[in-house]
C-alpha positions in Angstrom: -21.1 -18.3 25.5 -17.3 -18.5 25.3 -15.3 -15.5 24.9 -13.8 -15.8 21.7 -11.2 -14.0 19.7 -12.0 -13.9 15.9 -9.6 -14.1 13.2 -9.8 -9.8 12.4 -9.2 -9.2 15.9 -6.3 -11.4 16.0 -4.5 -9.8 12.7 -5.5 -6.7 14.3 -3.3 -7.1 17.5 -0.8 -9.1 15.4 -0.8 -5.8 13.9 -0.3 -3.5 16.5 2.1 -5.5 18.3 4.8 -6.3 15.3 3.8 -2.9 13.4 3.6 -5.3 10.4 0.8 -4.4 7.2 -2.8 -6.6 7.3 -1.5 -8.6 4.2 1.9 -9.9 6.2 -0.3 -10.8 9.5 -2.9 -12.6 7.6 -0.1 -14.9 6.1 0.6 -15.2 9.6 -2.7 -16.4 11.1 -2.7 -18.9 8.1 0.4 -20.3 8.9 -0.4 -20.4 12.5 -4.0 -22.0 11.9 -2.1 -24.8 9.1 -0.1 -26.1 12.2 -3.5 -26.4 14.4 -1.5 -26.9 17.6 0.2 -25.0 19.1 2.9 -26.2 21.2 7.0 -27.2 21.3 6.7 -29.8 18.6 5.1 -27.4 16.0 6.5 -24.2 17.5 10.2 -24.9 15.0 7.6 -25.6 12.1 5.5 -22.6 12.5 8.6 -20.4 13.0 10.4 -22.0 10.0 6.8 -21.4 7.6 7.1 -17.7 9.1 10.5 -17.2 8.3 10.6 -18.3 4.6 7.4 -17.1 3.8 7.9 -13.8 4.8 11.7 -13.9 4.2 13.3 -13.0 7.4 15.1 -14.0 9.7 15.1 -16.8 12.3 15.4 -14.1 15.6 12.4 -12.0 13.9 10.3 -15.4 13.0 10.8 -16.8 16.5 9.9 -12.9 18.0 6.5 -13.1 15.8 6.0 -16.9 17.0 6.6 -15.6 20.8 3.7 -12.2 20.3 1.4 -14.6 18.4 1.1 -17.0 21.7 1.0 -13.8 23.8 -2.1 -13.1 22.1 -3.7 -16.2 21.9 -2.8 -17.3 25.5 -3.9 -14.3 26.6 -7.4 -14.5 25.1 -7.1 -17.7 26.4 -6.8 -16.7 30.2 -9.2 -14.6 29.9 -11.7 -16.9 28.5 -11.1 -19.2 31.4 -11.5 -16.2 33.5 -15.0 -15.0 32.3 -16.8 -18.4 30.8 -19.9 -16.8 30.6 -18.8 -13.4 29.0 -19.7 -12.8 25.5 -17.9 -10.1 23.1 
């Protein structure tokens, strides 16, 4: 089995890492998981979603874009790392 990040351990780094309440970091994982990919092409709509949804601004927005693929490319690595590692 895959090594696999869930959702509450997401929000809970998203948490740490931006010192932002559970309420504004689940907004965040939905807005990430809307988009489905992640890449260049959706990275201007996610920021955009992130920034009027939460009302701030476009530096802070792209900063939250930028942890949130820290995290996910991190669990990511490694994932590819330990294949047959189970949390």
């Amino acid at each position: 089995m895959v090594m696999k990040m869930n959702k509450k351990e997401f929000i809970e780094e998203l948490q740490i890492k931006t010192n932002y309440d559970e309420k504004k970091c689940i907004l965040i994982n939905n807005i990430i998981e809307e988009h489905f990919l992640i890449g260049k092409k959706n990275k201007e709509k996610i920021v955009n979603d992130i920034k009027e949804k939460l009302n701030i601004s476009s530096n802070e927005a792209d900063e939250i874009y930028n942890i949130s693929i820290g995290i996910i490319t991190k669990e990511l690595k490694e994932s590819i790392k330990h294949p047959f590692k189970s949390k």
